[in-house]
C-alpha positions as CSV (number, residue, x, y, z in Angstrom):
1,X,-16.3,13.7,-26.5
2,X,-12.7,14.3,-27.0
3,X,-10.4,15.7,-23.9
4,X,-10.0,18.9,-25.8
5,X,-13.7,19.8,-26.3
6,X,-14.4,18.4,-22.6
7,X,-11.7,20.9,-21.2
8,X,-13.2,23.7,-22.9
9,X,-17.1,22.9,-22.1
10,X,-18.6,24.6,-19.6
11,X,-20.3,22.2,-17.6
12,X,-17.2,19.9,-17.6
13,X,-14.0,22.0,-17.6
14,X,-14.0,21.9,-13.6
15,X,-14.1,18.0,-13.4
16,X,-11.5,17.9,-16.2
17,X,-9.0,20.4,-14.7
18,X,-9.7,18.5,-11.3
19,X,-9.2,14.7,-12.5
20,X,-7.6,13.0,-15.2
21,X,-9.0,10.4,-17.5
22,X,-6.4,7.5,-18.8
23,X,-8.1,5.1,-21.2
24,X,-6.8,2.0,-21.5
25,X,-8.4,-0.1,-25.0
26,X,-8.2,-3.6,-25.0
27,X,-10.2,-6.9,-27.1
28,X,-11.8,-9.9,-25.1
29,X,-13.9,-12.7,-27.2
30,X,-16.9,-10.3,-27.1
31,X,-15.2,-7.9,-29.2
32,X,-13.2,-4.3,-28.2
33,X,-13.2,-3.4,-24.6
34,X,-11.9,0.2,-23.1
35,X,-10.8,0.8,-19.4
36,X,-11.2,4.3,-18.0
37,X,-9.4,5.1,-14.7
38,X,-10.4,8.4,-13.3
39,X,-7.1,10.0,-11.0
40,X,-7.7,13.3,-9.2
41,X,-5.0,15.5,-10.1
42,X,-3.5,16.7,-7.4
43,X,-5.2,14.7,-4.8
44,X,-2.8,14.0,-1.7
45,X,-1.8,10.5,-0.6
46,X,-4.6,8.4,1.1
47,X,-3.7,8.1,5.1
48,X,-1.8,4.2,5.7
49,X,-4.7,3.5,8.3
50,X,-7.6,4.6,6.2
51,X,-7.1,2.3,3.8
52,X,-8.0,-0.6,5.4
53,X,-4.7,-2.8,6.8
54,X,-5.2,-4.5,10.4
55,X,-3.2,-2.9,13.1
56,X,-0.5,-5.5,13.7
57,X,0.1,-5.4,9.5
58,X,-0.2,-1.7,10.2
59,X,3.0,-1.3,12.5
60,X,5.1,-3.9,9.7
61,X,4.4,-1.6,7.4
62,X,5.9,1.3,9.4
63,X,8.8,-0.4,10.0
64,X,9.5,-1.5,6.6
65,X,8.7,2.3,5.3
66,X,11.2,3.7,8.5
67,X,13.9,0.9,8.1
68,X,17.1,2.5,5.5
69,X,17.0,0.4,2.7
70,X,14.5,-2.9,1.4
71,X,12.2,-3.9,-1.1
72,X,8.3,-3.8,-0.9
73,X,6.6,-5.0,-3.0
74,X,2.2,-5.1,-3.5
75,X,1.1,-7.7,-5.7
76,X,-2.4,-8.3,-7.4
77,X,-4.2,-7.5,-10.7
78,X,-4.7,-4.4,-11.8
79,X,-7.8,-2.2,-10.5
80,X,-6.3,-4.0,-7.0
81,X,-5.4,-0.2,-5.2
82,X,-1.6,-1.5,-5.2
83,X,-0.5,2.0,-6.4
84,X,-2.8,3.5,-4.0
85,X,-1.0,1.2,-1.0
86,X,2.4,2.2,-2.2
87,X,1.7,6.0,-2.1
88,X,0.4,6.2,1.0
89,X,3.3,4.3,2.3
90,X,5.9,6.4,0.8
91,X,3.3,9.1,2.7
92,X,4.6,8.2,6.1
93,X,8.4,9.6,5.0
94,X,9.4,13.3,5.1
95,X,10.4,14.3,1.4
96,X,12.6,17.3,3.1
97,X,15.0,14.6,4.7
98,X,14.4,11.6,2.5
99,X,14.5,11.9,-1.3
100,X,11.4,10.3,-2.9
101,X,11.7,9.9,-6.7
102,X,9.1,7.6,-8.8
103,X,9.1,5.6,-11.9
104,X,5.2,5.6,-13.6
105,X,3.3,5.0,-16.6
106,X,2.0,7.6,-16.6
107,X,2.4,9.2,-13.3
108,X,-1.1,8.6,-10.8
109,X,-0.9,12.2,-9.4
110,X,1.7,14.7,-8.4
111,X,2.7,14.9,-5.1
112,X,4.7,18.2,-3.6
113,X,8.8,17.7,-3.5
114,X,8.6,14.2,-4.9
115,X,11.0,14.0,-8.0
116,X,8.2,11.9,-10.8
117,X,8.9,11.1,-13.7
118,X,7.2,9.6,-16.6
119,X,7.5,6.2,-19.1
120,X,5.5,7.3,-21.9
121,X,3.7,4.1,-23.6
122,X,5.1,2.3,-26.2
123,X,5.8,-0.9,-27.8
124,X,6.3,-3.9,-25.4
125,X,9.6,-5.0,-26.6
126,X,11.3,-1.1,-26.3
127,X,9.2,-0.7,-23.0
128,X,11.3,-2.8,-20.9
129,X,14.6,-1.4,-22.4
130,X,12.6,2.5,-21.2
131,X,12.0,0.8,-17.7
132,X,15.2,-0.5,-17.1
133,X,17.3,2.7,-18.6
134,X,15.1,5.6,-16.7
135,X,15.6,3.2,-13.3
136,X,20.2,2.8,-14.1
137,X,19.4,6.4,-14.9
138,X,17.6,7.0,-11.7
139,X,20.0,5.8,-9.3
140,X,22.7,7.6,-9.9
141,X,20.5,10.7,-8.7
142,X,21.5,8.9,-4.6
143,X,18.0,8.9,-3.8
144,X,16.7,7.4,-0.4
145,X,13.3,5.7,-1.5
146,X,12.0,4.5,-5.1
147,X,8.5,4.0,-6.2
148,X,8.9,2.0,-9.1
149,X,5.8,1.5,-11.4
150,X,6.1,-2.2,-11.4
151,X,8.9,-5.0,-11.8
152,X,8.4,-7.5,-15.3
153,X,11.8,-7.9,-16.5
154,X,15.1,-9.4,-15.5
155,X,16.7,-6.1,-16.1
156,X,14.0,-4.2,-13.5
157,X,14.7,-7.3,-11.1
158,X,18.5,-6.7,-10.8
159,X,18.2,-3.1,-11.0
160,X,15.5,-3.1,-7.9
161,X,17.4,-5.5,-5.9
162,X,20.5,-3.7,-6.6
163,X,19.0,-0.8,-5.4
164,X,17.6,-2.1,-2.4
165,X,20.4,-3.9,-0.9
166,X,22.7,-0.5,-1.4
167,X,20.8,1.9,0.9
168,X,17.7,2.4,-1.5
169,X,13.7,1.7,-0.1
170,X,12.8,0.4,-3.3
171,X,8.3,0.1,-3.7
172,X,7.2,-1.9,-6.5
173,X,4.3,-4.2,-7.8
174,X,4.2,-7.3,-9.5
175,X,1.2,-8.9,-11.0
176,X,0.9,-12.3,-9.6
177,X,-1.9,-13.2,-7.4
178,X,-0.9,-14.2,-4.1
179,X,2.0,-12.5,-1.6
180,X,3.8,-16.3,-1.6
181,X,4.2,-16.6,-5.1
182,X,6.5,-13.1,-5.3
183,X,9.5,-15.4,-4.5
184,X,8.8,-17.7,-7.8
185,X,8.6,-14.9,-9.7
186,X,11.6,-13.1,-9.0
187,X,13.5,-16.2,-9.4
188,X,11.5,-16.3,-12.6
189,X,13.3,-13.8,-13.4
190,X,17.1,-14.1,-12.4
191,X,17.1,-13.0,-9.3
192,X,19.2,-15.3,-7.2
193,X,17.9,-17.0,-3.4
194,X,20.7,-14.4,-1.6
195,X,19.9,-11.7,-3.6
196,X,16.3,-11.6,-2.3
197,X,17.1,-12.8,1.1
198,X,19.0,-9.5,1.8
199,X,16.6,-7.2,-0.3
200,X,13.0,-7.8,-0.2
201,X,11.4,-6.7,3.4
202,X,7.8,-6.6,2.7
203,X,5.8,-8.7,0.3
204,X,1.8,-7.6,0.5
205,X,-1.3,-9.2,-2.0
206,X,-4.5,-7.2,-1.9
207,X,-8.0,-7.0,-3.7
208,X,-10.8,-4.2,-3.6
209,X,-14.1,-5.9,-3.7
210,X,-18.2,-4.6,-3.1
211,X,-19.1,-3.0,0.1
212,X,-22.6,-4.5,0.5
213,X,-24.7,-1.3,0.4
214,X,-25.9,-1.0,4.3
215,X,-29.3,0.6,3.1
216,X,-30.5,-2.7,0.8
217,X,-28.2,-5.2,2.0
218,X,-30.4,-8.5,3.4
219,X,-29.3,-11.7,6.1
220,X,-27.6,-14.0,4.5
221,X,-28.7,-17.4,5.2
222,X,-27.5,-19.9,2.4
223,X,-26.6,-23.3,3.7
224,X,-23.3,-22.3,1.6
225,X,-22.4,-19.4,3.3
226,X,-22.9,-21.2,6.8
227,X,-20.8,-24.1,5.5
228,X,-18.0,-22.1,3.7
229,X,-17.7,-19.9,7.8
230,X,-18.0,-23.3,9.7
231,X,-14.9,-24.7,9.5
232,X,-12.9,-20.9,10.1
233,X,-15.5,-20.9,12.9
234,X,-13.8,-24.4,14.8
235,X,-10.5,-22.5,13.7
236,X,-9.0,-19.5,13.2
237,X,-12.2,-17.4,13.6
238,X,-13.2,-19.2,16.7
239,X,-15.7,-17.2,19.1
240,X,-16.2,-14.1,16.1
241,X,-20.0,-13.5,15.8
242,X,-21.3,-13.4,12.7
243,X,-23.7,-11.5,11.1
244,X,-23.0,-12.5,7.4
245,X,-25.6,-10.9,4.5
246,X,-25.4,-11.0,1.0
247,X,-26.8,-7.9,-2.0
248,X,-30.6,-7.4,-2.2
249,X,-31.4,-8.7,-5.6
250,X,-33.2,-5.2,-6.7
251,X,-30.8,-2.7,-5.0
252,X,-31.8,0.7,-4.1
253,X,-31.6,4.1,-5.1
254,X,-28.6,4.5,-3.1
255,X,-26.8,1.6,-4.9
256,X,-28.1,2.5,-8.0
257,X,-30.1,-0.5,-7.8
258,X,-26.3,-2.9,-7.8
259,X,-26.8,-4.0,-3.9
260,X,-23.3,-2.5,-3.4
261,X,-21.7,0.9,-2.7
262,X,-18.2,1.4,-2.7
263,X,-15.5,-1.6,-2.2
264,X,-13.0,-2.7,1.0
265,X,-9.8,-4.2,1.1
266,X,-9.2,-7.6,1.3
267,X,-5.1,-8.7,1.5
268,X,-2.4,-11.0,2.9
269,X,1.1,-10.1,3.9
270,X,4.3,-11.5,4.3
271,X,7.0,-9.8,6.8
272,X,10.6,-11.0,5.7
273,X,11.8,-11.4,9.2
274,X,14.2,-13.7,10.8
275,X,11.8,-17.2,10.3
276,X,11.3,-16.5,7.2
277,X,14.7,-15.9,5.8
278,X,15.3,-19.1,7.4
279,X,12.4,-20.3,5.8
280,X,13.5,-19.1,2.6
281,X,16.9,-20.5,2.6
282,X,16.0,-24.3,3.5
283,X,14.8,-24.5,0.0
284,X,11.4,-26.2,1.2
285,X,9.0,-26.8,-1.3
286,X,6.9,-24.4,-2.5
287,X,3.3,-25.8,-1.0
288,X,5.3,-26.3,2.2
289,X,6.4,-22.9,2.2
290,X,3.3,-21.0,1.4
291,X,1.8,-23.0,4.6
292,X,4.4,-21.7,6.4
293,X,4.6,-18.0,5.3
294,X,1.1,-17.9,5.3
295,X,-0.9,-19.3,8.3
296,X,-4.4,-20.3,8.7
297,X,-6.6,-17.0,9.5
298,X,-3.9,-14.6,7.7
299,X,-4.6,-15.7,3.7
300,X,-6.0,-13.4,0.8
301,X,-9.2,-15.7,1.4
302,X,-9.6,-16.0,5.3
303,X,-9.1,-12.1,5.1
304,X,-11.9,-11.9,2.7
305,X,-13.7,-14.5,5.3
306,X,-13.6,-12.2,8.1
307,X,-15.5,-9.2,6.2
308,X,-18.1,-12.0,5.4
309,X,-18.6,-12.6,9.0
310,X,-19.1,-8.9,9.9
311,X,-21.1,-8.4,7.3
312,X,-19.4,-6.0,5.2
313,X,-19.1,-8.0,2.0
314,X,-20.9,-11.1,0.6
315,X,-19.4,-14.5,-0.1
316,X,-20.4,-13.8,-3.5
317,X,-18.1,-10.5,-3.9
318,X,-15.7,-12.6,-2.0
319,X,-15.5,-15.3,-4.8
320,X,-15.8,-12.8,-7.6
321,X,-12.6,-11.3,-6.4
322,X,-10.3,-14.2,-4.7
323,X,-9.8,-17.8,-6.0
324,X,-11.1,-20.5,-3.0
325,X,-8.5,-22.4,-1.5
326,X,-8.6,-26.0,-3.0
């Protein structure tokens, strides 16, 4: 059904005027794919602490938010709730005594005194030219925070760091997988070591993977599962109980017979404090520095680990959604 004739339907016209529909179409070997995200229109920003961020990460993220100028960025593939993250951090400021203004293709939903404006799709190679012109464009307008629909380009690199080391909070994503690999990329792409040691304050990688449905949901005892928690168990995770369980192979009606009903957050974050500037500018290598950015217990996968023990999500979601340290 086209948008036009779903608008003017009956049965539909309240859930069209209430959310909006962007379809995304795509190929993959099978043949032609299509992606359909479904945004509420006008839905407010999700509360920082109910999206699912530990209470030490938590208070970082405040004080990145609160601090005058810096870049955050939120890292992951898409579907990964990064823009979701970065609204409901640029929630925390007060738009009558900070200017917000936003960057987005297309815009995720309007929010009241934010300035938003739009990148309407287009070819790749005039895209990053719109990016880059609509963000020179944008700072001239002095404002105090930036949400910037996401960072691929030299020219978005310079302009974001440029930004963010003159007074600007600059929020942004990048597509890589892990928090420790932002660095590479923006030297990837031109930015220089000092550049990002005076801009870049917050560097955060998340995933959204299956809530195991708590109706259906059944004890997980795989010899696997045991091994896989053991060794966090001597570690990290030492003195947690656990009370892992995996999806019921039939479901239920709840689930709709999948064995899971909504998702949680899994993530890693980096704070660019003191250590790690230091860090940072030794120019260790880059295994050596992921070790030490990263420790044992705070990683995308340990994170994921913990919600295995608890029994939240399944070893099986887990590995779905996050690559297994080698």
């Amino acid at each position: 059904m086209r948008a036009g004739a779903l608008a003017a339907d009956s049965q539909w016209s309240p859930l069209y005027a209430r959310h909006r529909f962007d379809l995304v179409l795509g190929s993959s070997i099978a043949g032609r794919t299509a992606f359909i995200r479904i945004v509420e229109r006008e839905a407010p920003p999700l509360a920082l602490a109910a999206i699912g961020y530990e209470a030490p990460d938590l208070e970082a993220m405040r004080q990145a938010v609160h601090a005058p100028a810096g870049l955050v960025l939120v890292v992951g593939p898409s579907g990964s709730g990064k823009t979701t993250s970065l609204y409901s951090m640029l929630g925390l400021l007060d738009p009558r005594r900070r200017s917000i203004q936003t960057i987005e293709s297309p815009v995720r939903c309007p929010v009241d005194r934010w300035l938003q404006f739009e990148i309407a799709q287009s070819r790749r190679r005039r895209g990053a030219e719109r990016w880059e012109h609509r963000l020179g464009w944008l700072l001239q307008n002095g404002p105090d925070a930036i949400l910037l629909g996401r960072i691929a380009t030299p020219g978005t690199v310079q302009l974001a760091l440029q930004a963010a080391c003159s007074g600007s909070l600059v929020f942004s994503t990048m597509t890589v997988e892990r928090a420790s690999n932002v660095l590479a990329e923006l030297y990837r792409l031109g930015a220089q070591p000092a550049q990002v040691l005076a801009a870049l304050s917050l560097a955060i990688a998340q995933r959204l993977i299956g809530r195991l449905c708590p109706d259906c949901s059944e004890p997980d005892e795989r010899a696997e599962v045991r091994a896989v928690l053991a060794a966090a168990l001597n570690t990290w995770l030492a003195g947690a109980s656990v009370r892992a369980r995996r999806a019921s192979e039939t479901g239920c009606a709840r689930c709709n017979g999948t064995g899971y009903l909504g998702r949680i957050l899994v993530y890693e974050l980096i704070e660019i404090d003191s250590r790690v500037r230091g860090l940072i500018g030794s120019a260790a290598e880059a295994v050596e520095l992921e070790r030490a950015l990263v420790a044992d217990g705070r990683t995308l996968w340990d994170h994921g680990l913990k919600r295995v023990a608890d029994g939240m999500t399944s070893l099986d979601a887990l590995r779905a959604a996050v690559r297994p340290p080698r």
